[in-house]
ZAMARGU-4260 file (C-alpha; in steps of 0.2 Angstrom, whole numbers, plus 5000, padded with zeros to 4 digits):
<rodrens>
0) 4928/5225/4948 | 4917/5232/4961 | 4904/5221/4971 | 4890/5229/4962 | 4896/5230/4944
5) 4903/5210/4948 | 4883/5207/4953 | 4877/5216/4935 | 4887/5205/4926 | 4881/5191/4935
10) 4865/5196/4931 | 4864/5198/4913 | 4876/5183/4911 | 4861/5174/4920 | 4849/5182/4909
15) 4858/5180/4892 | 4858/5163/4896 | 4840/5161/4902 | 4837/5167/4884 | 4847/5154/4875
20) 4842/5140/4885 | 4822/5144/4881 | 4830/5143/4864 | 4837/5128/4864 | 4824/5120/4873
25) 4814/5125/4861 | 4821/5112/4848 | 4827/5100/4862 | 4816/5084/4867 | 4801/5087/4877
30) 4808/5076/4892 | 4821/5083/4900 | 4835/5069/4909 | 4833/5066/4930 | 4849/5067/4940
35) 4856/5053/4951 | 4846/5061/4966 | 4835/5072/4956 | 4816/5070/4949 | 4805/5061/4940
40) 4805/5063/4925 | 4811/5052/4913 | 4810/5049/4893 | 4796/5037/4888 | 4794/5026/4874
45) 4785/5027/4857 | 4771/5015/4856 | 4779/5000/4851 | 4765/4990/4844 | 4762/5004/4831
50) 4781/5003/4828 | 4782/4984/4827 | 4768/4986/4815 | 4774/4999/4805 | 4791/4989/4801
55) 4786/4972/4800 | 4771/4977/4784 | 4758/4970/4778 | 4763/4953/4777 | 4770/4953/4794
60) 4788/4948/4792 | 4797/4953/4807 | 4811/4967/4805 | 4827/4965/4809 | 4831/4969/4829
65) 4848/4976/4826 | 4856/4988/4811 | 4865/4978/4796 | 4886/4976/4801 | 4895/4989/4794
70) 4897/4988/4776 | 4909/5003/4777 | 4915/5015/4787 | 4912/5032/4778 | 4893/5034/4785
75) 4884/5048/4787 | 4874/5049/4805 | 4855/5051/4799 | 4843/5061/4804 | 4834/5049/4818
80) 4850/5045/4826 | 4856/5064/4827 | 4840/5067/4837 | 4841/5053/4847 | 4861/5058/4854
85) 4855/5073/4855 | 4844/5065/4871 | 4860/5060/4879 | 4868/5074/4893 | 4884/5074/4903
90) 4880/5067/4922 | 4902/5069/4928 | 4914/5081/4923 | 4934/5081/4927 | 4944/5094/4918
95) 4958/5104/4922 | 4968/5118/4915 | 4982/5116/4901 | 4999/5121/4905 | 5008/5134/4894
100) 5022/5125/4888 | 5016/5105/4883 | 4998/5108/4885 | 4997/5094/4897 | 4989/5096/4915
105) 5006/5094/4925 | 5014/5109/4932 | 5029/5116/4924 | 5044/5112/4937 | 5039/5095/4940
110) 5043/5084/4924 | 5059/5085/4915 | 5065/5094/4900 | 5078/5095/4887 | 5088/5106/4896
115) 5083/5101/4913 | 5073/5110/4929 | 5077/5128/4931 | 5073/5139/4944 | 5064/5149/4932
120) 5054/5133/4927 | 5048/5130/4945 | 5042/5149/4947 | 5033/5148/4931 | 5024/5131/4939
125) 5018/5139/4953 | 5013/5155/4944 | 5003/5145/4932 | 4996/5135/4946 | 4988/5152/4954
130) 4981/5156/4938 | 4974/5141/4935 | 4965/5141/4951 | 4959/5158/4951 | 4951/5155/4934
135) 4943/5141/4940 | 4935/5150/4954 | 4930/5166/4944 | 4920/5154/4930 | 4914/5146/4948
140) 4909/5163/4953 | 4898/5169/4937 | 4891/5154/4937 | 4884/5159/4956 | 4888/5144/4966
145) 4898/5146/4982 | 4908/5137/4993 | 4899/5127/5008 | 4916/5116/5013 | 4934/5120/5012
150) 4944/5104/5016 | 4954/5092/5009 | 4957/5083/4994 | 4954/5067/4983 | 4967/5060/4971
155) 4984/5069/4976 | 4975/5084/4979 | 4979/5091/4996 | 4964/5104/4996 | 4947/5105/4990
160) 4935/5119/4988 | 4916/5111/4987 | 4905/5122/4979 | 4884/5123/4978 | 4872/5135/4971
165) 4866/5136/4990 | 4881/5137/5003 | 4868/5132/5018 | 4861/5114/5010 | 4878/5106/5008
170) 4874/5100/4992 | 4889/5097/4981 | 4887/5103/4963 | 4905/5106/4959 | 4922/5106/4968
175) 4938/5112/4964 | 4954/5102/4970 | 4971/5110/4969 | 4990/5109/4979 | 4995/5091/4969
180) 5012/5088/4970 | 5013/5089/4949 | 4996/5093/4941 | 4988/5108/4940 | 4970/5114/4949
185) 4955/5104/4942 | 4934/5105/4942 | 4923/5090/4947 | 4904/5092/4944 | 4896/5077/4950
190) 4882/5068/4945 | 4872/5065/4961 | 4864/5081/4961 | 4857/5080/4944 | 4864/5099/4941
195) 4878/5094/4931 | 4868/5091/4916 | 4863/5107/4913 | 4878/5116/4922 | 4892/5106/4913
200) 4888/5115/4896 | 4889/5133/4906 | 4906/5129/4913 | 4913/5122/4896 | 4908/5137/4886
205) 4916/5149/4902 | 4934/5139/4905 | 4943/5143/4888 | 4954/5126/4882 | 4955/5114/4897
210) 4961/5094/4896 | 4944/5083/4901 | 4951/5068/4911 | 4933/5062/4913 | 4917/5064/4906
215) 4902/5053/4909 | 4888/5053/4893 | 4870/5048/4900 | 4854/5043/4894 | 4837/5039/4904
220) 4823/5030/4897 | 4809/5017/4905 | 4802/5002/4897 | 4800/4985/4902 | 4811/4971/4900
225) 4823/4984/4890 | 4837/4981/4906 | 4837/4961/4900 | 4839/4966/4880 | 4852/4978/4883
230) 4862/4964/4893 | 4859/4951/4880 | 4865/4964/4866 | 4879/4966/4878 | 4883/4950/4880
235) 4883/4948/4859 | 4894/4962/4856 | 4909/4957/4868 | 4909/4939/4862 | 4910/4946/4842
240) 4919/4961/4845 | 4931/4947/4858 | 4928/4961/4874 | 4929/4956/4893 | 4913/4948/4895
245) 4899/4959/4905 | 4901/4962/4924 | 4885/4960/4937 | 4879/4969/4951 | 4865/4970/4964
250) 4849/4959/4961 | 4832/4960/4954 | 4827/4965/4972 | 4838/4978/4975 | 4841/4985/4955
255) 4854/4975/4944 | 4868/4985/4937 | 4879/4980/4922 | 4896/4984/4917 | 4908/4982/4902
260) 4919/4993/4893 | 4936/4993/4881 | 4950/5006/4878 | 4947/5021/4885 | 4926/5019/4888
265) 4915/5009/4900 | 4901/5008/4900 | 4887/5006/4916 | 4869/4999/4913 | 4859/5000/4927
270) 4841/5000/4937 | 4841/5017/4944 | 4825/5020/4952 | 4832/5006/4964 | 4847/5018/4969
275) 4836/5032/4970 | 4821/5025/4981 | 4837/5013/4993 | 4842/5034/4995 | 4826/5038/5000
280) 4825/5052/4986 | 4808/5048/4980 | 4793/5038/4987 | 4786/5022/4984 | 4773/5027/4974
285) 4788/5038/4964 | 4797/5022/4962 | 4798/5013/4943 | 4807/4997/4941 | 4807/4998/4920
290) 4818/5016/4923 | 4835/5012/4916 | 4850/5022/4915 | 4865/5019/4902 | 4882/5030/4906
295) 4896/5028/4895 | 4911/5034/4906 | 4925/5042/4894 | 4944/5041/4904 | 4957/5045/4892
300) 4973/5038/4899 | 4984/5048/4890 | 4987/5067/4886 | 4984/5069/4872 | 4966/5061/4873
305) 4961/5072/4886 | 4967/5086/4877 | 4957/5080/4862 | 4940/5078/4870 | 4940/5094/4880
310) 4942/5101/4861 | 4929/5093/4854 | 4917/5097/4867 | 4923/5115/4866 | 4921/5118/4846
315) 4912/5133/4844 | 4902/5138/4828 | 4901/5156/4819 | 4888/5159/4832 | 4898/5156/4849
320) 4888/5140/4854 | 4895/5126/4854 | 4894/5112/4840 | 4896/5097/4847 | 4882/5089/4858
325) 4888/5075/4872 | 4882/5063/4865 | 4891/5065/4848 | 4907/5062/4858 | 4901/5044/4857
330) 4904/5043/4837 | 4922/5043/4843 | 4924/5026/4848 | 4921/5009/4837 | 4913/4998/4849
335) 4901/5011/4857 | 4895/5017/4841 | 4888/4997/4839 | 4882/4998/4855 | 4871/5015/4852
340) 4867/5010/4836 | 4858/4993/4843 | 4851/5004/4857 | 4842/5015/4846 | 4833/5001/4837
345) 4829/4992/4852 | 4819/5007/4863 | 4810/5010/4846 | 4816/5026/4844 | 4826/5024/4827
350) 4821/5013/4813 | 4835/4998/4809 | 4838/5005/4791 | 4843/5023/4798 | 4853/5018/4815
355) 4869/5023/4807 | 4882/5033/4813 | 4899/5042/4807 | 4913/5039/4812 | 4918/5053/4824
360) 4934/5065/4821 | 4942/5068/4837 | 4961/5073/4835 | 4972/5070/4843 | 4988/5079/4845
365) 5003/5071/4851 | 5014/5077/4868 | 5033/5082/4865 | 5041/5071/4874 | 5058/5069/4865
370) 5070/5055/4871 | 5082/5063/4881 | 5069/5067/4893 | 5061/5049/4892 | 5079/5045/4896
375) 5082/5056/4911 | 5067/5051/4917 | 5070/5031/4916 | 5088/5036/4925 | 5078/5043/4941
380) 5068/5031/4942 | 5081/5017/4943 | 5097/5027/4951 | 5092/5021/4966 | 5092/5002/4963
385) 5107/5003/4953 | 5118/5014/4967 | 5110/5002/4981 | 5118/4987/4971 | 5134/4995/4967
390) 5137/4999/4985 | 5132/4980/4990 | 5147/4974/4977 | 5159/4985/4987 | 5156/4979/5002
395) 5156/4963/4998 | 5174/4964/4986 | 5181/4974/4999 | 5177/4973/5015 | 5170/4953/5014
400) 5153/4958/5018 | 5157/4968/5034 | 5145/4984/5033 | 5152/4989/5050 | 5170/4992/5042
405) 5165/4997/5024 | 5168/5014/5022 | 5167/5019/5000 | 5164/5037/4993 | 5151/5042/4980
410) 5163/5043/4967 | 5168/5025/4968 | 5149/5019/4970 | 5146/5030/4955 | 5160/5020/4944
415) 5155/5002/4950 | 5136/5007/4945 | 5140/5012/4928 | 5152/4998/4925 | 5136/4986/4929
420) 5126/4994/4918 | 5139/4996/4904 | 5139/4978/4894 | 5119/4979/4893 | 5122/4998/4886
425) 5136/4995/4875 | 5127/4977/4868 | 5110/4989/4866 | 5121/5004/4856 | 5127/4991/4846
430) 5111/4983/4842 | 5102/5002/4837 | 5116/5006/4827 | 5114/4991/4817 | 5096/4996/4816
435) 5099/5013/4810 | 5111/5009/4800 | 5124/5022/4808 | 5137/5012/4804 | 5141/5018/4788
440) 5134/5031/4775 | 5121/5024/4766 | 5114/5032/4750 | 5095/5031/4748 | 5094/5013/4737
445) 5107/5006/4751 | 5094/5012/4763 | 5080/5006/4756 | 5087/4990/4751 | 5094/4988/4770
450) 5075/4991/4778 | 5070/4977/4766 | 5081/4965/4768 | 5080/4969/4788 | 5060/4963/4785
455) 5063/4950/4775 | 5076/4942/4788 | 5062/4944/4800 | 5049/4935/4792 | 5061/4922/4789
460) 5065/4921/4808 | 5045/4919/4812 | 5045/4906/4800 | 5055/4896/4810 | 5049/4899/4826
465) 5031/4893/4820 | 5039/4878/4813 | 5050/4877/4831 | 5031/4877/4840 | 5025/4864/4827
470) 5038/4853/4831 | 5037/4854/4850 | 5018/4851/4849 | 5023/4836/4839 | 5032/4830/4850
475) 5023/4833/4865 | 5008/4826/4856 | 5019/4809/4852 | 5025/4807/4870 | 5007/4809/4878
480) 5004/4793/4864 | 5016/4784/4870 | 5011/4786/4887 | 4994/4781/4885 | 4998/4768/4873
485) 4988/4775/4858 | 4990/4771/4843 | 5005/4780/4831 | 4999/4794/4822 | 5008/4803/4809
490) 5013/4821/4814 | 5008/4835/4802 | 5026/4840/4804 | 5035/4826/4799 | 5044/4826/4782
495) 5039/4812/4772 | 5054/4801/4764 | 5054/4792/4746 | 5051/4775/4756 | 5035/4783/4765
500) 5043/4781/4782 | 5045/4801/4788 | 5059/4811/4800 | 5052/4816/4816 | 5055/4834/4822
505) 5073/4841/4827 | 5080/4837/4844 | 5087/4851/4856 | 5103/4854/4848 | 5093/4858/4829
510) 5082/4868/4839 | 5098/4880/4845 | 5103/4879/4828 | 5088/4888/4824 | 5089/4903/4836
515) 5107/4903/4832 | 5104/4906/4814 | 5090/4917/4817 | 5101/4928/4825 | 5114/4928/4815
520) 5101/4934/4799 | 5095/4947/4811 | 5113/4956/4815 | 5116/4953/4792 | 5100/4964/4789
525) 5109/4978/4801 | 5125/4976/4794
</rodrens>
């Protein structure tokens, strides 16, 4: 493609999207959200008289501050609350591009398959690896920014490309990181130049399937007092819900920031016309200590998560656009569907009889990762610490601990490593055979019949174990007595006899006895 036709394309990509975005807009919210460095302009609140007027009636009975618990879990999102995710916008974007064979972000060549790493496998790697960042630059491209530093990278990456709509202002909008020892090229927008919540959309609707590894979902709004309900609310949830308790920064001087999360999402609350006026990006007539920001920050840990929201941010409808908003990625997740529920009610926005919100269907689809590989992969990794203690036993045996004399040969450190490890393998084969029941053929009702009788044994194994920690509080509990000279007390343990005297708990050798038979019921269930 020529320079020119590259430019016309450029040029009606812009202008086709100019088009869509006046259309969106036009059934958008009339505030539009402010960057980490940018504007302004923020959402307001309704009048909250009106509102608290409204809800509480005539009689004045004061409505309920939070939505009812959940009652069930097959809701349907209403109207108000569509709207009001709607609002939310994507302030940080991490994705990176698939590969061909696992879907997963690393690069072929440099994890271990079934049949182990060809030569084949390590030229399709780095082929991909070109692709991959040759795509990322071309949607880079049509989305017109340009690079103003090429340098090096963050994370493992030993290269970056950072990219801005202007190369001369040294703004970073995106950047693209590639040469990582085992994943493939990926693209960072930033938040801190407020572009990425319009441009984040663009880029997902240009890359074609990519894995997300992180997405923050962002809300602005300004009223007074909301940062302190939003901590309180904070502070309910992770005491019911029996989260980490919340985590402070900053001060009322300076902005407060709060922190808390669970699973996969945080979440950050926080002042955020202190940040912006301590960066001196607005003035002090610019500056409102009520503007609060909440970002929920989405981290999948593993594959397939990634792989799952990058697909749910990229579903398309009959008409190209995409369906899913940012914030409806938050309906994914238990806790953070409370959390925006509550929020909703408290900045007057949703009534508390409509906060309600589905339950999201992200799926996810698992990774191949079949044990042979899991196996290889556990055998690297300890080779090392096995060889090194095979070749310490040598010298030892043989040469009494002289490493200036010791002189051994691969094969024989090779042999002595296997013999360590082979009681713990044989004892472990023999244990999952049991489990499987490979010992013998075993019809269906055999099978069935061993798989109960394998619970049954287990349950009866807890059972004794709970009594086991009875009877050692009991007597711990006894001892302390006697210590302190208080009074005997009758342990809730102790077995009661006709005469109304009782038997205190087993000594050490009944306590053996217990594991001893516990075992022994374990290895009958295999068997």
């Amino acid at each position: 493609m020529t320079i020119i036709n590259l430019q016309k394309y450029i040029n009606e990509a812009a202008e086709k999207a100019h088009e869509a975005g006046l259309a969106r807009a036009s059934e958008s919210p009339v505030y539009p959200p402010c960057g980490n460095t940018g504007g302004t302009l923020r959402h307001n609140l309704k009048n909250k008289e009106k509102n608290s007027i409204k809800e509480e009636g005539a009689k004045g009975v004061p409505a309920a501050k939070y939505p009812p618990s959940r009652a069930s879990r097959r809701k349907v999102t209403s109207p108000e609350m569509q709207a009001f995710l709607h609002r939310w916008f994507i302030d940080w974007l991490t994705v990176s591009v698939p590969n061909s064979r696992d879907g997963t972000g690393r690069r072929i060549g440099t994890f271990e398959t079934e049949d182990g790493i060809t030569a084949a496998d390590v030229e399709q790697g780095e082929y991909e690896e070109t692709v991959a960042r040759d795509h990322l630059f071309a949607v880079a491209t049509a989305e017109c920014l340009r690079a103003f530093r090429v340098g090096r990278g963050t994370d493992g990456f030993h290269g970056a490309s950072h990219l801005s709509f202007d190369p001369t202002d040294n703004e970073r909008v995106a950047t693209i990181r590639a040469g990582h020892a085992t994943n493939l090229p990926s693209m960072e927008l930033p938040g801190s130049s407020g572009k990425c919540a319009t441009l984040a959309p663009a880029i997902l609707r240009r890359l074609g399937p990519v894995n997300v590894a992180r997405v923050d979902v962002t809300f602005d709004i300004s009223a007074p007092g909301l940062w302190d309900d939003i901590d309180a609310m904070a502070v309910r949830m992770a005491a019911t819900r029996k989260m980490k308790a919340p985590r402070y920064l900053g001060t009322e001087e300076e902005g407060r920031t709060m922190k808390m999360g669970s699973g996969d999402v945080s979440v950050t609350v926080y002042e955020k016309s202190f940040e912006r006026l301590a960066r001196g990006k607005i003035a002090d007539e610019d500056h409102d200590p009520n503007l609060v920001r909440i970002e929920f920050s989405i981290h999948e840990q593993h594959a397939d998560g990634k792989a799952a929201v990058g697909r749910y941010l990229q579903e398309r409808g009959d008409d190209g656009e995409l369906v899913n908003h940012p914030g409806d990625l938050l309906k994914n997740y238990a806790w953070v569907r409370e959390f925006v529920e509550n929020l909703a009610v408290m900045t007057g926005d949703v009534a508390s009889d409509a906060a309600r919100l589905e339950v999201g269907r992200m799926n996810k689809m698992p990774v191949s990762r079949p044990a042979i590989v899991r196996a290889k992969t556990a055998a690297r990794q300890f080779a090392r610490t096995f060889c090194n203690a095979a070749i310490v036993q040598i010298v030892d045996d043989e040469f009494d601990g002289d490493w200036q004399s010791a002189t051994t040969t691969p094969d024989a450190v090779t042999d002595v490593a296997i013999e360590m490890v082979r009681p713990f393998i044989e004892s472990r084969a023999l244990d999952l055979c049991d489990f499987h029941g490979l010992n013998a053929v075993q019809r269906n009702e055999e099978e069935a019949q061993r798989q109960s009788d394998m619970l049954s044994l287990w349950l009866e194994r807890d059972a004794d174990l709970k009594d086991l920690a009875q009877a050692q509080l009991c007597r711990a509990a006894e001892k302390a007595r006697e210590d302190f000279g208080m009074p005997d007390v009758l342990p809730p343990s102790a077995i009661l006899m006709p005469d109304g005297g009782y038997t205190p708990p087993g000594d050490d050798e009944e306590i053996d006895q217990i594991f001893a038979m516990s075992a022994d019921n374990t290895q009958a269930a295999a068997a």
